[in-house]
N, C-alpha and C positions, 0 to 999 in steps of 0.2 A: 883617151884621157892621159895626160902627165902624170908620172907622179915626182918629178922636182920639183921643189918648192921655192922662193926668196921670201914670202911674208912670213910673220912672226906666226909663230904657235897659238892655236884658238883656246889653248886648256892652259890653267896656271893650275900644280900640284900644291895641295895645304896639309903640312901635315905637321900639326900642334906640339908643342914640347910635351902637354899635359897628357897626350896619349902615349901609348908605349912606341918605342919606336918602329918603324913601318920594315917589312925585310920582305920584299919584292911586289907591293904593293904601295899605293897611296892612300890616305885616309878619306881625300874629299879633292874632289877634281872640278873645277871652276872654269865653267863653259864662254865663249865667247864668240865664238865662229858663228858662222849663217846657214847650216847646212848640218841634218844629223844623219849619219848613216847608220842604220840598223845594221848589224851585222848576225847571219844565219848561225847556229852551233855547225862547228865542224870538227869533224872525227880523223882518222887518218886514212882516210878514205884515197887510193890510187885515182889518176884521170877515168879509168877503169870501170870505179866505183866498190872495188875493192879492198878491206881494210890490212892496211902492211902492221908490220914490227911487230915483236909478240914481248915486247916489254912496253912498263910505261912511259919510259923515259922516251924510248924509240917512236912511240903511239902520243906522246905529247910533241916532239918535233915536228913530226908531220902534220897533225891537226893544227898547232901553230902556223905552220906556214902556209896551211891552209887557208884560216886566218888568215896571215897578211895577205896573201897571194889577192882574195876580194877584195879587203882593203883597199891596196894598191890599184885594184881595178876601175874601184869608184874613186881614185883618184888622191887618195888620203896613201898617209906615211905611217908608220906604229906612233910617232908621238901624238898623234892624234887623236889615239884609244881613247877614249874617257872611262869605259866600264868595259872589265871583261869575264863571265861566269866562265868559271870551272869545274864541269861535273865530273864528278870519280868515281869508278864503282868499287874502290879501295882504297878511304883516305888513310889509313896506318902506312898504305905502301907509296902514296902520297907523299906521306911525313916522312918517310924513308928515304924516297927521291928527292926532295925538296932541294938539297944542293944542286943535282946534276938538273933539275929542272930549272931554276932558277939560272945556270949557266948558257941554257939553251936557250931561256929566254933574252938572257945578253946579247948574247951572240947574233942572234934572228930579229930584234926588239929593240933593243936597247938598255940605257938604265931610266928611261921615259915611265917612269911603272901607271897604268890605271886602277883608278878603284878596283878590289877585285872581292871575289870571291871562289871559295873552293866551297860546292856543296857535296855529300857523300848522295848518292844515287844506287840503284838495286840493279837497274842495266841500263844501257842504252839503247837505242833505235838496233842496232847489228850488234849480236849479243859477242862479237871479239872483239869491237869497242873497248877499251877500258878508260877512255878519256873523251871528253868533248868539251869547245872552250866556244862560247861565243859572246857579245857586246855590243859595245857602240862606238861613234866616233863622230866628233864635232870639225866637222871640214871647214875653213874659211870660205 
């Protein structure tokens, strides 16, 4: 499968004046495409199956591009995301990251943000996990 694209984006971003403003996320993502791709939680699991980086910021880049790296498989770009859960097993340290995380997501992502969410979690699947991110995606 490709992943260049020429048609227009399947998702338009809404995000109301009346709500606070949106800072790495969107409020409400407006579906159009023909095609939804579930996307798995992924960790920063090596091809391996191994988890790397012993921080979170390190342990969110990887899982990220874990993330895309599917994505991309089934054919979709990051603007395509429509939704993506972010489970933490330390949202203070979360909040603590949130620039350098948000930067990595530029970087890897884009400024494309999907609905999101960050839920606090007690562990993951591989207890040196400290992040997992997974969603969806509205393919044309």
């Amino acid at each position: 499968m490709t992943t260049e694209r020429t048609d227009p984006p399947a998702l338009a971003r809404v995000n109301p004046p009346a709500l606070s403003p949106p800072t790495g996320f969107s409020h409400a993502v407006v579906a159009t495409g023909s095609r939804l791709l579930f996307l798995a939680g992924q960790t920063a699991l090596d091809p391996e199956g191994k988890v790397t980086g012993d921080s979170l910021p390190a342990q969110f880049e990887r899982a990220l591009g874990n993330l895309l790296t599917a994505l991309r498989a089934a054919g979709g770009t990051p603007a395509d995301l429509a939704r993506v859960t972010v489970y933490a097993t330390d949202v203070a340290d979360y909040r603590t990251h949130a620039p350098q995380l948000g930067r990595i997501w530029r970087r890897l992502a884009g400024r494309d943000y999907p609905a999101m969410a960050v839920v606090g979690i007690t562990r993951l699947w591989d207890e040196q996990a400290l992040v997992e991110l997974d969603g969806f995606a509205v393919l044309p």
